[in-house]
DSSP file (Angstrom, degrees, kcal/mol; ACC not computed):
  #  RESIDUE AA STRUCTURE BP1 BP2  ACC     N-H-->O    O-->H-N    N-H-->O    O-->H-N    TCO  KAPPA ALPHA  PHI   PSI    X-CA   Y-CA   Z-CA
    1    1 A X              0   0    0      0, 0.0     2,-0.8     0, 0.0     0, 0.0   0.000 360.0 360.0 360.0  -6.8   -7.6   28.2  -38.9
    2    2 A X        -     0   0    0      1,-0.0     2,-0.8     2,-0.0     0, 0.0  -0.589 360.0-141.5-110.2 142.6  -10.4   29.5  -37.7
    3    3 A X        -     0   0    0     -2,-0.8    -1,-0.0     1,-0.1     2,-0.0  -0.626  16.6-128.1 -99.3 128.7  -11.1   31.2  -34.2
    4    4 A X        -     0   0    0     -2,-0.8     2,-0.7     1,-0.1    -1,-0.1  -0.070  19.2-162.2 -77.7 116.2  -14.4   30.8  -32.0
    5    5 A X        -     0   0    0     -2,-0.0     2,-0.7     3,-0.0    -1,-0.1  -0.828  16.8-139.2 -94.4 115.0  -15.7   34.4  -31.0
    6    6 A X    >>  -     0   0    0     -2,-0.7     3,-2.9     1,-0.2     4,-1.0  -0.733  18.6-126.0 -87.6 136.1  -18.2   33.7  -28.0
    7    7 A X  H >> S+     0   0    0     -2,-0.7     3,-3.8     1,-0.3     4,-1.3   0.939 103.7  66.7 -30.2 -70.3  -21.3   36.2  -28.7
    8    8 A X  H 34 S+     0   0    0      1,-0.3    -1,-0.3     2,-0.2    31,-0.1   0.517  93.4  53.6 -54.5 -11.1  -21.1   37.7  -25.4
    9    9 A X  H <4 S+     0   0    0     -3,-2.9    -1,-0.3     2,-0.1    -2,-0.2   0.584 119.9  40.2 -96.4   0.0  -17.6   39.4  -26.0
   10   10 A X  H << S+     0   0    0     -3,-3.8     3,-0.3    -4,-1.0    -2,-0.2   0.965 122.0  43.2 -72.8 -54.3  -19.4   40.9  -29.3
   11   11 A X  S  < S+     0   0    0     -4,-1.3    -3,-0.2     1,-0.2    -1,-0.1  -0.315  82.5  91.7  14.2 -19.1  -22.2   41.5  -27.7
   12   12 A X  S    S+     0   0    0      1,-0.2    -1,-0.2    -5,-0.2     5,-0.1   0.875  92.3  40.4 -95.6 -32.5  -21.6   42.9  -24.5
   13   13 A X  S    S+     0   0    0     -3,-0.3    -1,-0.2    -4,-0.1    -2,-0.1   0.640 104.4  72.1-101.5  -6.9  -21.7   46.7  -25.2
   14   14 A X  S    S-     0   0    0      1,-0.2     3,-0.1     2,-0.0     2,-0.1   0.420 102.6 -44.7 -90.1-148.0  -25.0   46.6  -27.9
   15   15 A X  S    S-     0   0    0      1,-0.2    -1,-0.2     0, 0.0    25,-0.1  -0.336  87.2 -57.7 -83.9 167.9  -29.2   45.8  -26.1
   16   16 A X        +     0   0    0     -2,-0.1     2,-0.4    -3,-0.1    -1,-0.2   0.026  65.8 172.9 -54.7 152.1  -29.9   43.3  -23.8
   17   17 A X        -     0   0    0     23,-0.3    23,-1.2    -3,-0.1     2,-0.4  -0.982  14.3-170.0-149.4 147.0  -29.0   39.5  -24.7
   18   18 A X  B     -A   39   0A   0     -2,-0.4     2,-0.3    21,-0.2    21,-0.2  -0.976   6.2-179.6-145.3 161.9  -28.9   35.9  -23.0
   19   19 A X        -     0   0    0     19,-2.3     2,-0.3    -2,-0.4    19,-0.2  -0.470  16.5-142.2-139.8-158.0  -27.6   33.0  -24.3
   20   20 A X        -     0   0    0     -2,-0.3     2,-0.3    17,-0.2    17,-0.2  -0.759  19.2-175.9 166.9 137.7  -27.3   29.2  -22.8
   21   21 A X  B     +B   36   0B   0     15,-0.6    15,-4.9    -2,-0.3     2,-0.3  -0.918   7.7 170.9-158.1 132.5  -24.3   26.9  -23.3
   22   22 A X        -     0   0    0     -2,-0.3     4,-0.3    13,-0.2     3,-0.2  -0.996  37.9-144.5-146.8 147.1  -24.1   24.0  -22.4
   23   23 A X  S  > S+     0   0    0     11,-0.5     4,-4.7    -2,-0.3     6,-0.5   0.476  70.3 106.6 -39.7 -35.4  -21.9   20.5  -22.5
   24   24 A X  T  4>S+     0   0    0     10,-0.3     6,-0.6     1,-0.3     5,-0.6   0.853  92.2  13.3 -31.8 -57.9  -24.6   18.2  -22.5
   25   25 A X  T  45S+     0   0    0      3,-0.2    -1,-0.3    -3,-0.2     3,-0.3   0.786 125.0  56.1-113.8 -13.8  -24.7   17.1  -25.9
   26   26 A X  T  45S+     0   0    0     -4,-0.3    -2,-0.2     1,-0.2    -3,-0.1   0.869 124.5  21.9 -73.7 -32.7  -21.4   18.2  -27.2
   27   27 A X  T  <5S-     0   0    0     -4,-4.7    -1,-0.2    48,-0.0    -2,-0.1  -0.023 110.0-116.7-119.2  28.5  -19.1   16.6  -24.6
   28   28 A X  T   5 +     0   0    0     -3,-0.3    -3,-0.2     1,-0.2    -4,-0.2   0.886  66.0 143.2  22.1  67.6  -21.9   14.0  -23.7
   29   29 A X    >>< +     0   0    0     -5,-0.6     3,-1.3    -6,-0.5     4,-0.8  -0.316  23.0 151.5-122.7  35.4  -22.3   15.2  -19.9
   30   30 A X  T 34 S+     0   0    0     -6,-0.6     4,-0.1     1,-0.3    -5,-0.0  -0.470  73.6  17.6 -56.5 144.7  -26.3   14.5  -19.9
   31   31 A X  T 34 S+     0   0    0      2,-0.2    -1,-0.3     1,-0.1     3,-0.1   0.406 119.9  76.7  84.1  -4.9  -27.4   13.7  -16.7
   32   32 A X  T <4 S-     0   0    0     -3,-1.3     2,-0.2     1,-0.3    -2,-0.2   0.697  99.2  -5.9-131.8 -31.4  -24.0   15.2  -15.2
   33   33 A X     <  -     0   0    0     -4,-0.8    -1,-0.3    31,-0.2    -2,-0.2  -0.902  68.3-112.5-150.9 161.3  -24.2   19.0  -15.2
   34   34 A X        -     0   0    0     -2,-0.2     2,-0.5     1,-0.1   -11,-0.5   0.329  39.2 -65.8 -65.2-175.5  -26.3   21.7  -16.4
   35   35 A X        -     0   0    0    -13,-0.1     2,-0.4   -12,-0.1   -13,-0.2  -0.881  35.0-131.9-120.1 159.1  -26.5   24.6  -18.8
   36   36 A X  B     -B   21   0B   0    -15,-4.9     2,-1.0    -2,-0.5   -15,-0.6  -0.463  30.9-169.4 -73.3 110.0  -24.1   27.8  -18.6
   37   37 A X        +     0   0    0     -2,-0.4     2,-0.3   -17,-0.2   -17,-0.2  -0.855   8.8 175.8-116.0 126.6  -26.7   31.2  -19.0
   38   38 A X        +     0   0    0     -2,-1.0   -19,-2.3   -19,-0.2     2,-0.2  -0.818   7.7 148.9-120.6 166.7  -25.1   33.9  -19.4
   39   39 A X  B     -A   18   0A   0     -2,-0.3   -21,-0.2   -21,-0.2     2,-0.1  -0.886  48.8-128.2 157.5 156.0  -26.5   37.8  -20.2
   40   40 A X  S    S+     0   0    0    -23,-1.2   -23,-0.3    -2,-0.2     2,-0.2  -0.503  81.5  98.0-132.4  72.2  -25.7   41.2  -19.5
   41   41 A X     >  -     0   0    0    -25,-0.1     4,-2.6    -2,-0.1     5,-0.3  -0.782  52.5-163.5-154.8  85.0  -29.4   41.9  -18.0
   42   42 A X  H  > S+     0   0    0      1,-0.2     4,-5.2    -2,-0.2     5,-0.1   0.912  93.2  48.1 -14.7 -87.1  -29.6   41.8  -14.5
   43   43 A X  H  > S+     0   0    0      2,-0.2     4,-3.3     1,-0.2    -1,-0.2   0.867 109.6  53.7 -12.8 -70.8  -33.1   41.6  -14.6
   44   44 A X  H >4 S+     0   0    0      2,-0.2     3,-0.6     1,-0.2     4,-0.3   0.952 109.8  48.5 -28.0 -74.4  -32.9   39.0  -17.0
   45   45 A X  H >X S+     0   0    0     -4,-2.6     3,-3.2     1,-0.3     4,-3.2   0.914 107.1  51.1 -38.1 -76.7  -30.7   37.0  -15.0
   46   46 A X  H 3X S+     0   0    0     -4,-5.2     4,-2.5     1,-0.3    -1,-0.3   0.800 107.0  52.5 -55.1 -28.6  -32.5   37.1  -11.8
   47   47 A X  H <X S+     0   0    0     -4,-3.3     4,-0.6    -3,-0.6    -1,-0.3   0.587 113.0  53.7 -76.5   6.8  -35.9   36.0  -13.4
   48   48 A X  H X> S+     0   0    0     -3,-3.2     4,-1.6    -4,-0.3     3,-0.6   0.888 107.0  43.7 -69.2 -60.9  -33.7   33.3  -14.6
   49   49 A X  H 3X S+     0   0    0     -4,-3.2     4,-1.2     1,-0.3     5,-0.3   0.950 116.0  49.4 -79.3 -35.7  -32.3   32.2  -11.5
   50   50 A X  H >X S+     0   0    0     -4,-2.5     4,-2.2    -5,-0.4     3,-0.6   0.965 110.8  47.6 -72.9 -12.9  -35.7   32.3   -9.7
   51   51 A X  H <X S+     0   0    0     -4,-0.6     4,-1.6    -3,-0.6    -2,-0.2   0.941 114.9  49.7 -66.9 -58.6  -37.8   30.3  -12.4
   52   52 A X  H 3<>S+     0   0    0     -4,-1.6     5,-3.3     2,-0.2     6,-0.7   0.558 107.6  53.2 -46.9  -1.3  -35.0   27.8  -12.4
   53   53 A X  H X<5S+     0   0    0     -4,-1.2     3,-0.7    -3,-0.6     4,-0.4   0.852 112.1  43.1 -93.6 -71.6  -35.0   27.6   -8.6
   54   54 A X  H 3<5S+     0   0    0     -4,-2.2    -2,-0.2     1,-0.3    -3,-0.1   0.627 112.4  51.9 -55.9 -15.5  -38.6   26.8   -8.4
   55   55 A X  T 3<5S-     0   0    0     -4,-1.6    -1,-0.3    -5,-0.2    -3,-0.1  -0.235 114.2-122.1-110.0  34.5  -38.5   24.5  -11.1
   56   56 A X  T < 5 +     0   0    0     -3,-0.7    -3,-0.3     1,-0.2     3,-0.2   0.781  68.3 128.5  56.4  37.0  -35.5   22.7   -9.3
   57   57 A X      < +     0   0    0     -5,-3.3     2,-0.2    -4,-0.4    -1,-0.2   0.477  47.2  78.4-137.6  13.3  -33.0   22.8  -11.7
   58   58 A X        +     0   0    0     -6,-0.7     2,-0.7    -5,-0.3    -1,-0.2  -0.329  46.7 119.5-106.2  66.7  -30.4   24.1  -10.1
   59   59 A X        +     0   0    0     -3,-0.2    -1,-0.1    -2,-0.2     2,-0.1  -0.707  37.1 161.6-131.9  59.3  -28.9   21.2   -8.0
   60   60 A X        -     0   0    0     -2,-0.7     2,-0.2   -27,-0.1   -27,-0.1  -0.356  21.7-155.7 -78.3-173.4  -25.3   21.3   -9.6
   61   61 A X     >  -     0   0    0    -29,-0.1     4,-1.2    -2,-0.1     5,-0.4  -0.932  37.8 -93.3-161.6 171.5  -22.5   19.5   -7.5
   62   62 A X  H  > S+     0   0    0     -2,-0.2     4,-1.5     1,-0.2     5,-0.1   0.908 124.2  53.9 -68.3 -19.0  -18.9   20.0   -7.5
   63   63 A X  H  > S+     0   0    0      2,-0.3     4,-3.4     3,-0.2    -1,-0.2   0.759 104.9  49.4 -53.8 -40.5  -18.6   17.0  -10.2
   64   64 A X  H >> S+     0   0    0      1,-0.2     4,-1.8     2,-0.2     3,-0.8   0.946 117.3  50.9 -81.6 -75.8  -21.1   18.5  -12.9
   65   65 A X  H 3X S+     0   0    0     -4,-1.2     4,-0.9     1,-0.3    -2,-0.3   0.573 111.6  41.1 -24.1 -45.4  -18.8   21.5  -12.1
   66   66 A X  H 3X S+     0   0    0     -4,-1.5     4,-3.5    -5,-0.4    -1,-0.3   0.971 116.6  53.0 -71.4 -53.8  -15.7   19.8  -12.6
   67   67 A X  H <X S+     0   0    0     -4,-3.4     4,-2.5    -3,-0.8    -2,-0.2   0.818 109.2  44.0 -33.5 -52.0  -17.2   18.2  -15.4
   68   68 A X  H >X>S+     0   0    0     -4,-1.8     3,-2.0     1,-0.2     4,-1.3   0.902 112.5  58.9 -62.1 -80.5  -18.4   21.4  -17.4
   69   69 A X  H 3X5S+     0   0    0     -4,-0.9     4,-3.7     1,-0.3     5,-0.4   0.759 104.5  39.8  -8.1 -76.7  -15.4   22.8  -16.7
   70   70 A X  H 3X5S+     0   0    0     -4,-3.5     4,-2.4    -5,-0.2    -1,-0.3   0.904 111.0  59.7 -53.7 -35.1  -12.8   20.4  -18.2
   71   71 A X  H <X5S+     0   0    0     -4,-2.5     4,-0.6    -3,-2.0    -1,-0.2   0.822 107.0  42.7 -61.4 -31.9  -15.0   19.8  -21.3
   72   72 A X  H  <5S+     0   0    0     -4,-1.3     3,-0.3     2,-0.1    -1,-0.2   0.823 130.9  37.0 -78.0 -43.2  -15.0   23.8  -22.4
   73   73 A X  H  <<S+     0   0    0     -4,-3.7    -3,-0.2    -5,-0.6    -2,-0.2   0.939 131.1  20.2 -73.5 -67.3  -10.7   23.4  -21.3
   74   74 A X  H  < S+     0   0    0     -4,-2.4     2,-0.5    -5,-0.4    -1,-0.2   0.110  88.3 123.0 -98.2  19.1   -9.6   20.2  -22.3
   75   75 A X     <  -     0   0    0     -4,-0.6     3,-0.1    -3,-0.3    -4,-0.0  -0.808  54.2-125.9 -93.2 141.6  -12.1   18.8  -25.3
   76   76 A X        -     0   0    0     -2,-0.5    -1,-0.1     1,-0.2    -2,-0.0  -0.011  31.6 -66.4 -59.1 155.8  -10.7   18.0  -28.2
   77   77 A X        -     0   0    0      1,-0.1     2,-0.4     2,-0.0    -1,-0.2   0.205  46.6-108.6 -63.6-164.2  -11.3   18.9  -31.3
   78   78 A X        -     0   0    0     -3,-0.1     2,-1.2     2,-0.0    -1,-0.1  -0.926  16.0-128.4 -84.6 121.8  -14.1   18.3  -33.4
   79   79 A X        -     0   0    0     -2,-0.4     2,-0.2     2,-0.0    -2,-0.0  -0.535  25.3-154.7 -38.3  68.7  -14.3   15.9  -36.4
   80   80 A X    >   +     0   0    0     -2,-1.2     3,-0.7     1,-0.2     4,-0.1  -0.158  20.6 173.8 -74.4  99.2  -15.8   18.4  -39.0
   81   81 A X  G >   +     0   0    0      1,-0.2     3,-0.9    -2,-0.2     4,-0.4   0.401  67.8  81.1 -94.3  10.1  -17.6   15.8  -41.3
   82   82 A X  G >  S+     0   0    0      1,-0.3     3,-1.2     2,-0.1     4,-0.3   0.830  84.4  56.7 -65.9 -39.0  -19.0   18.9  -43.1
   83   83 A X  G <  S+     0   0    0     -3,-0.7    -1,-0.3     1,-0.2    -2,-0.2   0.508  86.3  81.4 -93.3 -15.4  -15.8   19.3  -45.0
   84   84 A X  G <  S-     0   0    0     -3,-0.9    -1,-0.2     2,-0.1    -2,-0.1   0.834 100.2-116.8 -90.2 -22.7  -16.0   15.5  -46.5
   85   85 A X    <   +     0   0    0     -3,-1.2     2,-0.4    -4,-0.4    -2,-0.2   0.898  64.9 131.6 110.2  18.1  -18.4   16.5  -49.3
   86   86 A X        -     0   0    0     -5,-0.3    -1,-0.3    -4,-0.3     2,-0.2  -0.963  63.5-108.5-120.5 135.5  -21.4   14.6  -48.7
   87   87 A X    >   -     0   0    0     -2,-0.4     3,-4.3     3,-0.1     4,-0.1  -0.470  48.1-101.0 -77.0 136.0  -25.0   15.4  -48.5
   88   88 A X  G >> S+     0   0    0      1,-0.3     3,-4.0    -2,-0.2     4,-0.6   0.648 117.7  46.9  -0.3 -79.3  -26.4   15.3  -44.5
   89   89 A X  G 34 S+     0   0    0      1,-0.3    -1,-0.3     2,-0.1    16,-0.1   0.413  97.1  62.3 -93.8  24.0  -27.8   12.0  -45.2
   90   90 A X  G <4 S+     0   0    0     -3,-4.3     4,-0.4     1,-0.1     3,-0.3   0.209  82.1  80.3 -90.5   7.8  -25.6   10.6  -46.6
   91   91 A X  T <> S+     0   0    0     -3,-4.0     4,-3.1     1,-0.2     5,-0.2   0.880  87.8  54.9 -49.0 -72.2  -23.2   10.6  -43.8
   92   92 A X  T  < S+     0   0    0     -4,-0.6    11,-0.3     2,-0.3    -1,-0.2   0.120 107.2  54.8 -64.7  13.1  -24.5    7.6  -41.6
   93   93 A X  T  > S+     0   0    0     -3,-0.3     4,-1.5     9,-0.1     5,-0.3   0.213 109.9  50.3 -98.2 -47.1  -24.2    5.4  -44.8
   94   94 A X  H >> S+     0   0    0     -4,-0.4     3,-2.1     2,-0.2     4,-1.5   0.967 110.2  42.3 -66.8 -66.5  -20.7    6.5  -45.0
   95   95 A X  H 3X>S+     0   0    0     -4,-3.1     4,-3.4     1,-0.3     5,-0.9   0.913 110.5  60.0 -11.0 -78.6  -19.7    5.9  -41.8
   96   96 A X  H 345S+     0   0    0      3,-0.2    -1,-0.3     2,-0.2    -2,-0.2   0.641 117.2  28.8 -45.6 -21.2  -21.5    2.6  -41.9
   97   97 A X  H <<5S+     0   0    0     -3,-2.1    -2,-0.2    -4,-1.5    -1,-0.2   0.912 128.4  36.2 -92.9 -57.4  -19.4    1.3  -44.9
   98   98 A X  H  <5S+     0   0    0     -4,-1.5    40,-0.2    -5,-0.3    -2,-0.2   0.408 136.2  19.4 -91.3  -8.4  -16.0    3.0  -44.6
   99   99 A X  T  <5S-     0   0    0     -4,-3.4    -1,-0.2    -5,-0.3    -3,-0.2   0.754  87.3-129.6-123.2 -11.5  -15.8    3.0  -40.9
  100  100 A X      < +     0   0    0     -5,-0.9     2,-0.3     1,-0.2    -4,-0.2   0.678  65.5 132.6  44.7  46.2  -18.3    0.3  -39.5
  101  101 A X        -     0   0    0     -6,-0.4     2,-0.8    -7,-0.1    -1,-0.2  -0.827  44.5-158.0-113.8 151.6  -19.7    3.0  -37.1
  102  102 A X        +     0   0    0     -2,-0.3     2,-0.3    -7,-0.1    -9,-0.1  -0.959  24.5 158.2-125.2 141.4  -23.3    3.3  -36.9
  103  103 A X        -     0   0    0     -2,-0.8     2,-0.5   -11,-0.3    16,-0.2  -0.985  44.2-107.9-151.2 156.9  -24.5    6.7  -35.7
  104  104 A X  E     -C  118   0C   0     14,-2.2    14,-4.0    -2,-0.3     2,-0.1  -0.828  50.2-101.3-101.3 135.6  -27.9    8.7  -36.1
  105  105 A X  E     -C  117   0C   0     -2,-0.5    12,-0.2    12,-0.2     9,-0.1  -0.143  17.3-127.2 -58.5 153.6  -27.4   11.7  -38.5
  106  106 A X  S >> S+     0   0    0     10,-0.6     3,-1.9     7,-0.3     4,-0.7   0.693 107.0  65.8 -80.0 -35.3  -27.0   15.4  -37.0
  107  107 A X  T 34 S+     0   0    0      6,-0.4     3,-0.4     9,-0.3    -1,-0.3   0.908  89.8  62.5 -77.9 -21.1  -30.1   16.6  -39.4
  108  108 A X  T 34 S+     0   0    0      1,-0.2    -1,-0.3     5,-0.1    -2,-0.2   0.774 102.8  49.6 -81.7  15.4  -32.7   14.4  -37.6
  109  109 A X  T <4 S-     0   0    0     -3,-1.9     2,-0.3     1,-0.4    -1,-0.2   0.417 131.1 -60.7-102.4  -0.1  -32.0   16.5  -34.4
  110  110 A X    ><  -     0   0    0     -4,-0.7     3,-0.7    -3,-0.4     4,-0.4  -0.969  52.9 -74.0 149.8-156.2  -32.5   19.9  -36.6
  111  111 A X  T 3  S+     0   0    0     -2,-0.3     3,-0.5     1,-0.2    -1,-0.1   0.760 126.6  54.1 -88.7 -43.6  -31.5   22.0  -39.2
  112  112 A X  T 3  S+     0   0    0      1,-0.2    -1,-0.2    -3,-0.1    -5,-0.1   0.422 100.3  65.1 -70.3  -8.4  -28.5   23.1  -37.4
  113  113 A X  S X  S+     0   0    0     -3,-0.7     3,-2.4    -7,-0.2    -6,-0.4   0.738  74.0 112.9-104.6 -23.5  -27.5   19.5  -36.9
  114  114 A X  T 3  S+     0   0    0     -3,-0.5     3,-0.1    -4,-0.4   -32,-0.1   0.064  78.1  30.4 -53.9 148.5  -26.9   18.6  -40.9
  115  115 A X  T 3  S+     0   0    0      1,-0.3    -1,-0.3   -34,-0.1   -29,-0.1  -0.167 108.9 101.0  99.5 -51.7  -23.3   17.9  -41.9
  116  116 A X    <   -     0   0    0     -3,-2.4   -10,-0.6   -36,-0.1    -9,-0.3   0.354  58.3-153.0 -84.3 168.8  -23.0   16.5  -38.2
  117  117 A X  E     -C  105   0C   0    -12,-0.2     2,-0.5   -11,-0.1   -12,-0.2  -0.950   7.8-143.3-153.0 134.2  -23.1   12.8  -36.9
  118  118 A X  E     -C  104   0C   0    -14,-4.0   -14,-2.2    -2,-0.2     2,-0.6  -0.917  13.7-177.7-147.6-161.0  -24.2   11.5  -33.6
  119  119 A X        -     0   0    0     -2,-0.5   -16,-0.1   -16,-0.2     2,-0.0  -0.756  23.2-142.0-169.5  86.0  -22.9    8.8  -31.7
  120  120 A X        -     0   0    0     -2,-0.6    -2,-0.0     1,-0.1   -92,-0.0  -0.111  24.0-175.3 -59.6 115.8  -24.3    7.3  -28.1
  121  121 A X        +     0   0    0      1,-0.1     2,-1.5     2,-0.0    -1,-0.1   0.272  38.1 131.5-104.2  33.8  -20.6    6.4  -26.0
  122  122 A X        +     0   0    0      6,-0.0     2,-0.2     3,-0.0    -1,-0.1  -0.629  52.4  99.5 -70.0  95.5  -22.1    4.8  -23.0
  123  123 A X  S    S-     0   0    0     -2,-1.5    -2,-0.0     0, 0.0     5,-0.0  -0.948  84.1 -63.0-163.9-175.9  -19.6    1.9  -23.7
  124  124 A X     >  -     0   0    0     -2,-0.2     4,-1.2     1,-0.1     3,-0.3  -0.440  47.7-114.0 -68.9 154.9  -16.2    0.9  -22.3
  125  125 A X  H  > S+     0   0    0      2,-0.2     4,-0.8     1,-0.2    -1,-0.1   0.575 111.4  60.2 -41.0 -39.4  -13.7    3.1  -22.8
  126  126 A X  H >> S+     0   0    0      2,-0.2     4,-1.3     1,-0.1     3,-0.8   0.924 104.0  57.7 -38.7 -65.9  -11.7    0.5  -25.3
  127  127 A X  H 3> S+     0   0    0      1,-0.3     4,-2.1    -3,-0.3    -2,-0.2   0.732 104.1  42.3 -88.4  -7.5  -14.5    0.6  -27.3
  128  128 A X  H 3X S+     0   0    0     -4,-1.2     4,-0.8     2,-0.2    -1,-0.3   0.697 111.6  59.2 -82.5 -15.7  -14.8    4.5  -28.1
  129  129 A X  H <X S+     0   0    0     -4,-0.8     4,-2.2    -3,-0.8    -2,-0.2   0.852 112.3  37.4 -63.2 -35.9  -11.0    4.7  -28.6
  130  130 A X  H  X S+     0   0    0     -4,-1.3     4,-2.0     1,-0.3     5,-0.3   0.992 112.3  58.4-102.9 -55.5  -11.2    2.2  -31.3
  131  131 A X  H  X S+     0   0    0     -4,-2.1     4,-2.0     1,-0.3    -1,-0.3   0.852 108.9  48.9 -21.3 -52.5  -14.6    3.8  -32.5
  132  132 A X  H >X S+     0   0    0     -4,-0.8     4,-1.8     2,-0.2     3,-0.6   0.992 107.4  53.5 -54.2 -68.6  -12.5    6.9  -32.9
  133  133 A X  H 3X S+     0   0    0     -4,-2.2     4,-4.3     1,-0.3    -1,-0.2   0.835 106.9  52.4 -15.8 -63.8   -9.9    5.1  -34.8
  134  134 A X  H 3X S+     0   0    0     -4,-2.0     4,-1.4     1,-0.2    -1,-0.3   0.801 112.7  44.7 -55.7 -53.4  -12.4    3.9  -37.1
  135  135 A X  H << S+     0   0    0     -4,-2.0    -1,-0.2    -3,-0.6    -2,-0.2   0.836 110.1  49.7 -37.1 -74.2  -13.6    7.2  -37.6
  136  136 A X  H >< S+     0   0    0     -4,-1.8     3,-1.2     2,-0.2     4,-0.4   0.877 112.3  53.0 -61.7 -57.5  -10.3    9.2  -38.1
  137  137 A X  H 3X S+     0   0    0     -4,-4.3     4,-2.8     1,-0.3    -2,-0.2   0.889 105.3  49.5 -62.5 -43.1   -9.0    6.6  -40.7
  138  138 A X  T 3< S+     0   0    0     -4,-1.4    -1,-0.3     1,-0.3    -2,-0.2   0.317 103.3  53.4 -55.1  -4.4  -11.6    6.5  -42.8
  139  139 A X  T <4 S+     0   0    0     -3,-1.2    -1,-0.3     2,-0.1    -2,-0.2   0.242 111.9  55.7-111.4  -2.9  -12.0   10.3  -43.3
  140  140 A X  T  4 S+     0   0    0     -4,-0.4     3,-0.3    -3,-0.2    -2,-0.2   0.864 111.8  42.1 -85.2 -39.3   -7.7    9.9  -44.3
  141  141 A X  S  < S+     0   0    0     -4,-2.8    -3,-0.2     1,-0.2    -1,-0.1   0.886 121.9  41.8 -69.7 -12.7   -8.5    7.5  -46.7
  142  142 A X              0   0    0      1,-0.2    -1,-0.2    -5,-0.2    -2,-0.1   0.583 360.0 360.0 -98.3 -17.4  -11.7    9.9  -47.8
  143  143 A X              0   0    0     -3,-0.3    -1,-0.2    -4,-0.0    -2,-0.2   0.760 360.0 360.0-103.0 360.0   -9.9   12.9  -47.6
């Protein structure tokens, strides 16, 4: 029910601000495209673009573009394991019994991560549908 307010339309009229967004680790696109910086500081901006030039790190391609792209349009929602009632680390032991998924809790990547689960899919395609499955049913019986 609830709807995502990006900073920058809050934002926009108040002191200078940047942000960074990126795909990378929500939509698992490491290694495939970059992250989105946004700011309403020229200035800003432009010493942004030039550190990042000299430090290489601007060598998208029309793929990581396509890529970013579709993940912000067309990703699906989120599982919100927040909601299930369990303390952080006791997440990945749930999973692991009730779904047979084994995934590294969201708090050992910070603070911001607790509640969270994650969950490497470099695997066939088969086997992240079913993963999913696994997943989805076990938070109906939980829920």
């Amino acid at each position: 029910p609830h709807e995502f307010v990006p900073f920058a339309r809050v934002a926009s009229d108040g002191p200078s601000w940047a942000a960074t967004h990126g795909p990378i680790k929500t939509f698992g696109l490491a290694g495939v495209c970059d992250t989105l910086f946004v700011t309403n500081n020229d200035e800003v901006a432009d010493r942004f673009e030039s550190r990042s030039s000299r430090l290489h790190l601007t060598r998208n391609n029309v793929f990581g573009i396509a890529a970013f792209e579709a993940a912000y349009r067309a990703g699906g929602e989120w599982l919100d394991l927040p909601t299930l009632g369990l303390e952080p680390p006791e997440i990945a032991g749930w999973l692991a019994s009730a779904a047979g998924i084994a995934i590294s809790p969201g708090h050992w990547f910070g603070r911001q991560g607790a509640g969270f689960a994650r969950m490497t899919i470099a695997a066939p395609t088969a086997t992240i549908e079913r993963a999913a499955e696994r997943i989805t049913a076990a938070i109906d019986v939980r829920s």
